[in-house]
Structure formats: structure tokens, C-alpha cells
C-alpha positions as CSV (number, residue, x, y, z in Angstrom):
1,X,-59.4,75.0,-68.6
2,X,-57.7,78.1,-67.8
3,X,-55.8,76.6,-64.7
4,X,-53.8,74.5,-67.3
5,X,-51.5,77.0,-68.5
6,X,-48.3,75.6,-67.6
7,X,-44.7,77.9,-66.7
8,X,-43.5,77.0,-70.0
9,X,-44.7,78.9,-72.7
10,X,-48.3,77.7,-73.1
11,X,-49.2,76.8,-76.8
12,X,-52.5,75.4,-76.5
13,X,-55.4,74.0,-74.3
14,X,-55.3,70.5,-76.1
15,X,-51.4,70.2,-75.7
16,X,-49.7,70.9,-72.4
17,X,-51.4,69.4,-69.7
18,X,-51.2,66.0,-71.5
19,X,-47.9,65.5,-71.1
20,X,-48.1,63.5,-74.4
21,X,-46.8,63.3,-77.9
22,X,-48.4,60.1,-79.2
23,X,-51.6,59.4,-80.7
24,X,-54.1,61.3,-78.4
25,X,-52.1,64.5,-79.0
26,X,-52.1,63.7,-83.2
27,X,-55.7,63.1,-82.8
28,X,-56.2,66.7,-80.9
29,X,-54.2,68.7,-83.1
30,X,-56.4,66.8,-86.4
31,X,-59.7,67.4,-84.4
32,X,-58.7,71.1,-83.7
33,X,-57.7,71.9,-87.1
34,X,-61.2,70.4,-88.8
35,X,-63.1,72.7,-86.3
36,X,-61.4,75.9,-86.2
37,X,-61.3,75.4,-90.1
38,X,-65.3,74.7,-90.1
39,X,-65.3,77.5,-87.5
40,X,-64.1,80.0,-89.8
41,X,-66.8,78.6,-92.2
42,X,-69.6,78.9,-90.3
43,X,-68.6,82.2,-89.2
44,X,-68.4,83.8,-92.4
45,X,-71.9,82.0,-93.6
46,X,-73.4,84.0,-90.0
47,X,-72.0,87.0,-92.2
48,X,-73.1,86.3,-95.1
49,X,-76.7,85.6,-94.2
50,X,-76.9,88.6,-92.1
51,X,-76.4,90.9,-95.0
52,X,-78.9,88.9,-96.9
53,X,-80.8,89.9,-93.8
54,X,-79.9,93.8,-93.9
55,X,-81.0,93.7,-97.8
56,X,-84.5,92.1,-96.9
57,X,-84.5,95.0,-94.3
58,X,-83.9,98.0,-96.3
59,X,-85.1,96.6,-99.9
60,X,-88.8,94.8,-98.7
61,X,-89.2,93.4,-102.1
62,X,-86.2,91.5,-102.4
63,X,-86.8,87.7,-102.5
64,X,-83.9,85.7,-101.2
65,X,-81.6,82.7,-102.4
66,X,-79.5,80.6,-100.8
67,X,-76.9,81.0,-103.7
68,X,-77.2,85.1,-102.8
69,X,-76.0,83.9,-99.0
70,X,-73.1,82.1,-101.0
71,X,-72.1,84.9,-102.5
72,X,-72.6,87.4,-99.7
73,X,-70.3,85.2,-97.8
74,X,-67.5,84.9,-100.2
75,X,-67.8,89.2,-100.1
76,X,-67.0,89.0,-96.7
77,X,-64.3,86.4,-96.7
78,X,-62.5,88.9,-98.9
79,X,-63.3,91.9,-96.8
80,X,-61.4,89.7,-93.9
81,X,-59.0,89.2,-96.3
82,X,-58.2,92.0,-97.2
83,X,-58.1,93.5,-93.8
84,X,-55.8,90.7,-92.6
85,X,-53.5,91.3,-95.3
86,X,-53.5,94.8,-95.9
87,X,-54.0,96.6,-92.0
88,X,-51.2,93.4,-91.3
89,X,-49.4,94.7,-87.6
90,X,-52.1,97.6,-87.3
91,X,-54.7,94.9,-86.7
92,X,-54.6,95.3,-82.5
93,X,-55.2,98.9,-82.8
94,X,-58.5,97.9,-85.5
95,X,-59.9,95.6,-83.0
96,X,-59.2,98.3,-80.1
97,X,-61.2,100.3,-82.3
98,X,-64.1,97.4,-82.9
99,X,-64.3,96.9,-79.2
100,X,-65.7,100.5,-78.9
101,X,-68.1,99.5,-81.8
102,X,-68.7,96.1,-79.8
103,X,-69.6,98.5,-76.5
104,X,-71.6,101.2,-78.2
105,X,-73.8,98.8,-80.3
106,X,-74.6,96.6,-77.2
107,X,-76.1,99.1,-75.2
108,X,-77.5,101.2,-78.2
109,X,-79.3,98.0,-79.5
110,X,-80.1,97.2,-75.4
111,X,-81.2,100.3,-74.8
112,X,-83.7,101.2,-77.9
113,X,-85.5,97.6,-77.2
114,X,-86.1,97.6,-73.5
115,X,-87.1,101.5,-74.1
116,X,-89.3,101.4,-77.3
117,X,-90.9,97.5,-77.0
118,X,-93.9,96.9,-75.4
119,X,-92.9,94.6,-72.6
120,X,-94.0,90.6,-72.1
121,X,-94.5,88.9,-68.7
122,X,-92.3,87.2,-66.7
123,X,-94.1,83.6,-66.9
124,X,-93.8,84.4,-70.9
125,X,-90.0,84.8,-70.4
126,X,-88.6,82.0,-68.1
127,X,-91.6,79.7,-68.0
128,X,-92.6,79.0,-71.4
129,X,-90.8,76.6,-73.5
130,X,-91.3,75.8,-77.1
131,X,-90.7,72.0,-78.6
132,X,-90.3,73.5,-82.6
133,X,-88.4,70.0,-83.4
134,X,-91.0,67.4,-82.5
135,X,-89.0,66.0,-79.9
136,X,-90.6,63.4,-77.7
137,X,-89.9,65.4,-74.7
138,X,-89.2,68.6,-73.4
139,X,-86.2,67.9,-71.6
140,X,-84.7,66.1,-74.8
141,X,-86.0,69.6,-77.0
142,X,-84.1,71.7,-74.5
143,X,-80.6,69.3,-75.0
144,X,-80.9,69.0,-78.9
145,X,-80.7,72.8,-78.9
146,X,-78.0,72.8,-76.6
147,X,-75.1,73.2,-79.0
148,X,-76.3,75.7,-81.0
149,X,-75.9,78.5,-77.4
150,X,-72.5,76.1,-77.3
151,X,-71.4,77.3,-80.5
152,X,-71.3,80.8,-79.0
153,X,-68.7,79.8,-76.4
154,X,-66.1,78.5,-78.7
155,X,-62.7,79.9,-78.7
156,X,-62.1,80.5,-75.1
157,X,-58.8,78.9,-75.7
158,X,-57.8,80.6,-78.7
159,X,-55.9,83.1,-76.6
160,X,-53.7,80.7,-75.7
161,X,-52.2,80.5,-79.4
162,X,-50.9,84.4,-78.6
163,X,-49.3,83.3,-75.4
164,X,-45.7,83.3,-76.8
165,X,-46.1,87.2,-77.7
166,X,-47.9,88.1,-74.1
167,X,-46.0,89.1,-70.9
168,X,-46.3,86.9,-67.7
169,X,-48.3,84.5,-69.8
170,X,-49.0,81.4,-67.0
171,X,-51.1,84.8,-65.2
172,X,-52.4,86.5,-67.6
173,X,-53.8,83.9,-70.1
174,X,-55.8,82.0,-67.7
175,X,-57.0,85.6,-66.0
176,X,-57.9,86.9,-69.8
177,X,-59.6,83.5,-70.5
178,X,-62.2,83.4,-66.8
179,X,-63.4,87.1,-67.1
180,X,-63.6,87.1,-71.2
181,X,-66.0,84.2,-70.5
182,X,-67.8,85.8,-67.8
183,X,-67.8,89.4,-69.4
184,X,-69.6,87.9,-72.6
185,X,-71.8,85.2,-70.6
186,X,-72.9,88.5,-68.5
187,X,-73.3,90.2,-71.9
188,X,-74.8,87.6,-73.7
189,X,-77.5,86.9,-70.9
190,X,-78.4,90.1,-71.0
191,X,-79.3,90.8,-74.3
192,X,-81.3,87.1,-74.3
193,X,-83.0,88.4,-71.3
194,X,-83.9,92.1,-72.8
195,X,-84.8,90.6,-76.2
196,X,-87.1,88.0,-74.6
197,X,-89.3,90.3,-72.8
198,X,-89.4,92.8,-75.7
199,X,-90.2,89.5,-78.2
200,X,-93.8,90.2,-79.0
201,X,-95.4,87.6,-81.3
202,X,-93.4,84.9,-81.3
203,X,-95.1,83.0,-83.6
204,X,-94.6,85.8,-85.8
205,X,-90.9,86.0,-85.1
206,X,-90.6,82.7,-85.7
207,X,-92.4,82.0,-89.0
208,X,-91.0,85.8,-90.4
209,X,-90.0,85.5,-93.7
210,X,-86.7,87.3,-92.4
211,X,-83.3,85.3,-92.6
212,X,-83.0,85.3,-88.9
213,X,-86.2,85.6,-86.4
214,X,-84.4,88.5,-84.2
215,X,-84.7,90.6,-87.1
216,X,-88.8,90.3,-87.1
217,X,-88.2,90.8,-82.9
218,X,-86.1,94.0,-83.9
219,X,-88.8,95.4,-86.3
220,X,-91.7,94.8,-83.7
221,X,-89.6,96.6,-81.1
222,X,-88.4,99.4,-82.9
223,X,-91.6,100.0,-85.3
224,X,-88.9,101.7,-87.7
225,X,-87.1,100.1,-90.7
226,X,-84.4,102.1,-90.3
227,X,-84.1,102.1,-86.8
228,X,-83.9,97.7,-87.6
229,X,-81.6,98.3,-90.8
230,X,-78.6,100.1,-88.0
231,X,-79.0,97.3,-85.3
232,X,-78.5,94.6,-88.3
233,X,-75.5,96.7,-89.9
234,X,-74.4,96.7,-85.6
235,X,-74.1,93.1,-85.7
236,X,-72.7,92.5,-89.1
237,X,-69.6,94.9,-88.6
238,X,-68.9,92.9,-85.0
239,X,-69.6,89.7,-86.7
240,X,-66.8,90.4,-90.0
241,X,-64.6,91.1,-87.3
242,X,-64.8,88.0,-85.6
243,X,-63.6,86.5,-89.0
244,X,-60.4,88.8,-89.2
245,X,-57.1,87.3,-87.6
246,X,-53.5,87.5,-87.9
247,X,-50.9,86.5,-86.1
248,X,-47.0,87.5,-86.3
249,X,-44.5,84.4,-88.2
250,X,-41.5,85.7,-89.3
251,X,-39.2,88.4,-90.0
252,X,-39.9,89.3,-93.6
253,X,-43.8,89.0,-93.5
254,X,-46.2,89.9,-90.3
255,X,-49.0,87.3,-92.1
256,X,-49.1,83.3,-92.3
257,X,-50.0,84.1,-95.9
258,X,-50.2,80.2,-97.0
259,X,-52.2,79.4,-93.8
260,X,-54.6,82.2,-94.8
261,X,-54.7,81.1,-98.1
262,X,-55.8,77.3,-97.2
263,X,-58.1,78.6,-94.8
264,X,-60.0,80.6,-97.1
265,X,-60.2,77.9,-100.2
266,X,-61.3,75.5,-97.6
267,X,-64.1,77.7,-96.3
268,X,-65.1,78.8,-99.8
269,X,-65.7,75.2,-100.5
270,X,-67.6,74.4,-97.7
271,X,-69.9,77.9,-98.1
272,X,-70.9,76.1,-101.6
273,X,-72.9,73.9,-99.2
274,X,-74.8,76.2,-98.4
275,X,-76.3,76.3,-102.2
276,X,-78.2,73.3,-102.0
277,X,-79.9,73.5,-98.3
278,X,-79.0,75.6,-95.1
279,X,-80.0,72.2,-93.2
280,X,-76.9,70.4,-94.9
281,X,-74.9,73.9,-94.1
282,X,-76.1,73.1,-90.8
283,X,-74.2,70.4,-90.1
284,X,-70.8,72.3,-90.9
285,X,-72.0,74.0,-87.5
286,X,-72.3,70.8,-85.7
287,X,-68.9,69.8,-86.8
288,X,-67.3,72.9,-85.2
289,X,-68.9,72.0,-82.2
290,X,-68.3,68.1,-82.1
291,X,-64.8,68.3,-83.0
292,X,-64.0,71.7,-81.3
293,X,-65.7,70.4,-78.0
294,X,-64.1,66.4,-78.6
295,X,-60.6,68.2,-78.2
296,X,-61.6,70.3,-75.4
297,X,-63.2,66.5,-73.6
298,X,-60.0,64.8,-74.5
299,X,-58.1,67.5,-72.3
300,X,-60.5,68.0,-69.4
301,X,-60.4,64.2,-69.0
302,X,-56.9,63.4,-68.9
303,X,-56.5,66.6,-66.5
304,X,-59.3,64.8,-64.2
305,X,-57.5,61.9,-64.3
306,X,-53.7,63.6,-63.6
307,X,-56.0,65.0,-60.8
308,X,-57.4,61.7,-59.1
309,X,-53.9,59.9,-59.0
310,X,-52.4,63.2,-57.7
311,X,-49.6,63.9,-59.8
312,X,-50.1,67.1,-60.7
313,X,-48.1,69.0,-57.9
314,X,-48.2,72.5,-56.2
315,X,-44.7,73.7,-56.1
316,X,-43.8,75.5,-52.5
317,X,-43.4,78.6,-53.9
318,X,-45.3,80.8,-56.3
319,X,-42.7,82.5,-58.0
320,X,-42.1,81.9,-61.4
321,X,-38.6,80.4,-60.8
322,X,-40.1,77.2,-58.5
323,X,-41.9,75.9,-61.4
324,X,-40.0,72.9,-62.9
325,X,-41.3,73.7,-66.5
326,X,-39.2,70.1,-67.7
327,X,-41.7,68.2,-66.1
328,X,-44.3,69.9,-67.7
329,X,-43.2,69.6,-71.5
330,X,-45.0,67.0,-73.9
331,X,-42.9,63.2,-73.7
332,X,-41.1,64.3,-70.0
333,X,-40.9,61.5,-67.4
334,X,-40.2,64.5,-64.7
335,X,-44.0,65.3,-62.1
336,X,-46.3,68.0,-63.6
337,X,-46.6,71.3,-61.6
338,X,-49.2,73.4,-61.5
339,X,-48.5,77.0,-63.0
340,X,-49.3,80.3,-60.9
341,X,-53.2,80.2,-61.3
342,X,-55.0,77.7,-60.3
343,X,-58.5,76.4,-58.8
344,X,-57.5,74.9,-55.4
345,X,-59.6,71.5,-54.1
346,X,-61.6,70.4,-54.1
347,X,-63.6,73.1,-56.2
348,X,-60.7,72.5,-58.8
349,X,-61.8,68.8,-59.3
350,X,-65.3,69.2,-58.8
351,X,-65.0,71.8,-61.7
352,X,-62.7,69.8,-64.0
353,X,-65.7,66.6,-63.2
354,X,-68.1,68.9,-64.1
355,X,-66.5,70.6,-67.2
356,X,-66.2,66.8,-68.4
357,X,-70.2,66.0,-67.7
358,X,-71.1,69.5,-69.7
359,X,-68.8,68.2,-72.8
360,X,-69.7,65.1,-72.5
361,X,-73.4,66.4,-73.5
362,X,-72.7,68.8,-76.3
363,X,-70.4,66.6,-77.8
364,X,-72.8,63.8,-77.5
365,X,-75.9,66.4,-78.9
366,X,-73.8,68.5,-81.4
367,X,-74.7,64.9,-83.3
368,X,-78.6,65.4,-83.7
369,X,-80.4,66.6,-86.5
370,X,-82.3,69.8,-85.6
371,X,-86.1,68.2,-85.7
372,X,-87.9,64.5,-86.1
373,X,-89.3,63.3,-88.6
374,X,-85.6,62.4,-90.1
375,X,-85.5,62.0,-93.5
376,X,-81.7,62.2,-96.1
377,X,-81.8,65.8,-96.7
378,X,-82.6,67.1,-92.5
379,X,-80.4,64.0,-90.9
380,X,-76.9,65.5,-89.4
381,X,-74.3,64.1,-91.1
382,X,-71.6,66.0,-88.8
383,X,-71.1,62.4,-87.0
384,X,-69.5,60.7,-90.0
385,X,-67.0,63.6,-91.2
386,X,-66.1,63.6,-87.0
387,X,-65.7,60.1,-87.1
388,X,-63.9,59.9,-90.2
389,X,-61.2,62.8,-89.0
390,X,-60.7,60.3,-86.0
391,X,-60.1,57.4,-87.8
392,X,-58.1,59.6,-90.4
393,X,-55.9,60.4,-87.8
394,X,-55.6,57.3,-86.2
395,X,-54.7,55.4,-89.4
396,X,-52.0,58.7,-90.5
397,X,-50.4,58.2,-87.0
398,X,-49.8,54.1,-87.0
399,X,-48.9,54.4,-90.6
400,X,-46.6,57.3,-91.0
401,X,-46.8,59.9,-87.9
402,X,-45.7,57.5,-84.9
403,X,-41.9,57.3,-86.6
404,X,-42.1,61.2,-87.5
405,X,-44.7,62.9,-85.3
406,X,-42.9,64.0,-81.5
407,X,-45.9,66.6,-80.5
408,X,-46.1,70.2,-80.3
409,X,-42.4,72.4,-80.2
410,X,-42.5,74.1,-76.9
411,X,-39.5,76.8,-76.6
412,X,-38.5,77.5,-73.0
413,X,-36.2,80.1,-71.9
414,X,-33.9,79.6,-69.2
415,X,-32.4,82.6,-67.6
């Protein structure tokens, strides 16, 4: 993914290496919108049910509701609302300053479990596996639960939406994109790894009456309801940040006020969801995934393919001014040319083979309701509002986009 950031100021993943404005590109940008949209949902329903979560903590005798996790999320849309619109071109120095948090809480939350839990086995850790769903097999349990740790990886590419307001993008983008994914894989494993072997009951854990099970892991670990009550509060301040963004779009105002505005009514919609069953909530998940991932497919494909027939080309110098960025812009004839950074072959085509097998899967699982028996109310319906924004899109461009629609503006500067 990173190694498809182009000379020419890179705009997106799902655009540039295409080379396309017709109907796959429509049916990117329409895919992208309906998951970074339920994105942004899901998100702020994480938040929501993790305060419900720090209430049950502190107050033992409260007695959740699924229209209190409404709610709760709605209070912390408008806290990213109001940070968004009020801390405006302060908002790099706020998330310097939540990075520290980020830092602090990781190893304060490490550090108290692998120091005050009383310790599991190895066997317990990486060879016992649980079949919760009723899945005919193992194998199938382990890929139906897939998406949920795939979920955790979305956004890698969302850096590339700030590439028009970085220096020395075709470098730095793809460089920002590698280690952020390896610093928070690293991160990420680590914390699974330290919270597994300070688990204790986790039958317990699992059937806790808590909003999420890592909460009843947390309380065994710590003994100390306060002690639980800071981790939770940790986690909810990194996870309202996640839901705060802004980017620069004019002159007169440093907000996309309308986008933010649509954004929020569509993810208070969805949140009311959330009212009648977290299993139908669920599926607003699953469609992040599907169509986030679908996009992400779409690309890696049409990359392997530019790779096979060899057209993408390595130009015979590595400064920035032996790049022919014409050939690289959306509806060129001209050859594509690889950008600065790059994977060199065959590991570059192995990977890109590779990246398309792994999609392939999640897109393929994001589809499948969480356990068997299926009934109305459990079955995943994320596969119909995915399928419906693909034939949307494909009806919108043969009817009205393919005598309007010419793909995404790309501005090149020529010294």
C-alpha cells in the first residue's frame, strides 16, 4: 500500500495507482465514503459503551441500557465536536499532547497488570482456543473473528488525505504509513500478550456482566476498583480522540464545517441502531470493514495486475525531478512510474499477492454473523447495505456520473 504514493501529490490509496477515472474509481470513492462514515460510527459507539463501562465500574449498582450507550455516544460526538470546532488549527499541538497520554497509559496500564496479576501458563496463552460462536470448526471460529482484530487496522491510509499539507510527501507518507503500522501492531501485540497471561477466569471474563470482558480482566488484575475505574478513563480519553479530526479548506474557515455537520447527523442516525440490539449495531462494524477493506482489494488488485504486465516503471534516477508525474495522473495514456519508495521484486509482488489473499478473506468474513444458530435479529445484514452501495454506484455512474464524473483533482506543481 504505502509503495503507491506517486510524485504527484498523492490524494488517496484508492485513487492514484489506478490510473482511472471511470467506474472502478466512482465505485472506490462511494465505498470509501460509506465506511469511513460508518467508521466514525462505530467509533463513537466504542466511546459511548466504554463510559457505560466506567459507570458500571465506579457506581456497582447501576443497571445498564442500550438507549444509556445511545446517549453516552451522542455526549461524545459533541465532545469531538466541540473540540474540532472550537481548538480548530491548535488541534496538532492537542494530539501531540494525546500522544503523551497514548504513551503513559500504555505502559501505566502494561505495567500494573503484568506486576499485580497473578500470571497464567503459556499452553493457557497460545494454545488454547475457544469456539464461543458454535462454528463447525476451529479453523472457520478463528476466520469469522477475523475482522473484528481487522477493524483495529483501519485507517493506515488516512494519512494520505494530509499529503498535500506534508513536505516531501512521495517519502514521507509511505515511511509514516510502514512504521505507524508496525509501532501499533508491536503495541497492540503486546498488550494482547500481557492481558492474556494476566486473564484469570476467563469464563468469568467472558460471562461478566461488564460492557466489555477486559474490564472484568482489569478488575481481577488489579483487585482495586479504582485502580480499574483509571485504566477505563485511560482508554476512553485515547478512544474520544480517535473521533476528533480536522483538516484545513479554505482561507476564511480552518473547518469543513458542512462535512462535519453530515458526518455527525449520519452517525447519530446510525447510533439509534444501537437502541434496539448491539447485534444489529454490530453490523455497522462489519460494514466499515467490508467496504473500507473492498476499496483497499480494488487497489491492491489492479496494482498486482500493473505489476504482472510490467508497466509500472522504475525511473533511472531517484530524484524527485526523474519522475514523469503525467503518466501517473488518473485518465493519462503516458507509463506509470514508481515514486521514491518502493518494495523492489520480487518481495514487492509477492507482498502486493499477498496483501490481495489477506483482503480477499476479511472482506469475504467481515460478511458473517458473529455465531450459528442464525436467526433475523443475529444474521449480518452488512452484505446487503455493501451490495446495495455497489450497485448504487454503479447505476449513479451509467445514469448521470459517466458524462460528469472525470475522477479525483490532482494539483501538480511544476517548477
Amino acid at each position: 500500500m504505502a509503495s503507491q504514493t506517486w510524485k504527484s501529490e498523492p490524494i488517496g490509496l484508492q485513487e492514484l495507482e489506478l490510473n482511472s477515472s471511470g467506474p472502478n474509481s466512482l465505485l472506490r470513492w462511494w465505498l470509501t465514503t460509506a465506511g469511513w462514515q460508518a467508521n466514525v460510527a462505530s467509533s463513537s459507539y466504542v466511546c459511548g459503551t466504554l463510559l457505560q463501562g466506567f459507570i458500571e465500574v465506579v457506581n456497582p449498582g447501576y443497571s445498564p441500557k442500550l438507549w444509556h450507550a445511545t446517549l453516552l455516544t451522542y455526549a461524545a460526538v459533541v465532545v469531538a465536536i466541540l473540540c474540532t470546532a472550537l481548538v480548530g488549527g491548535q488541534l496538532p499541538r492537542v494530539e501531540n499532547g494525546l500522544l503523551v497520554v497514548y504513551v503513559l497509559g500504555f505502559f501505566g496500564v502494561l505495567v500494573s497488570i503484568v506486576s499485580l496479576a497473578p500470571h497464567g501458563s503459556a499452553k493457557d496463552v497460545f494454545a488454547t482456543f475457544l469456539n464461543e460462536g458454535g462454528w463447525s470448526t476451529q479453523t472457520l471460529s478463528v476466520f469469522v473473528g477475523l475482522p473484528g482484530n481487522a477493524f483495529a487496522f483501519l485507517g493506515a491510509d488516512s494519512v494520505y488525505h494530509m499529503s498535500e499539507e506534508i513536505r516531501d510527501a512521495p517519502l514521507t507518507v509511505p515511511r509514516t504509513m510502514v512504521w505507524g503500522l508496525v509501532i501499533n501492531g508491536v503495541v497492540g501485540l503486546s498488550m494482547d500478550i500481557a492481558v492474556l497471561f494476566s486473564a484469570g477466569d476467563i469464563d468469568k471474563a467472558l460471562n461478566s456482566d461488564y460492557v466489555y470482558p477486559f474490564i472484568e480482566v482489569v478488575m481481577q488484575a488489579l483487585d482495586s476498583r479504582a485502580g480499574t475505574a483509571i485504566v477505563v478513563a485511560v482508554i476512553i480519553v485515547v478512544d474520544v480522540a480517535l473521533v476528533i479530526g480536522v483538516q484545513q479548506v479554505g482561507r476564511k474557515s480552518t473547518i469543513p464545517l458542512l462535512a462535519i455537520f453530515i458526518t455527525i447527523t449520519i452517525t447519530m442516525i446510525l447510533n439509534l441502531i444501537s437502541i434496539s440490539s448491539t447485534v444489529a449495531f454490530n453490523d455497522v462494524v462489519s460494514l466499515t470493514v467490508s467496504t473500507l477493506y473492498a476499496s483497499y482489494l480494488v487497489a491492491c488488485v489492479l496494482l498486482l495486475w500493473r505489476r504482472l504486465e510490467g508497466s509500472i516503471h522504475v525511473p533511472d534516477s531517484h530524484s524527485h525531478d526523474a519522475f514523469d508525474v503525467k503518466g501517473n495522473t488518473p485518465g493519462s495514456s503516458g507509463q506509470l512510474h514508481w515514486g521514491p519508495w518502493r518494495v523492489k521484486e520480487p518481495l514487492g509482488t509477492l507482498l502486493n499477492l499477498f496483501a490481495c489473499v489477506y483482503l480477499t478473506i476479511v472482506f469475504i468474513f467481515s460478511f458473517f454473523p458473529p455465531s450459528t444458530p442464525v436467526s433475523p435479529g443475529t444474521m449480518n445484514y452488512s452484505v446487503l447495505v455493501s451490495g446495495f452501495v455497489a450497485i448504487a454506484s454503479g447505476f449513479y455512474y451509467a445514469l448521470v456520473a459517466r458524462k460528469t464524473y472525470v475522477g479525483p483533482l490532482i494539483e501538480v506543481h511544476a517548477d
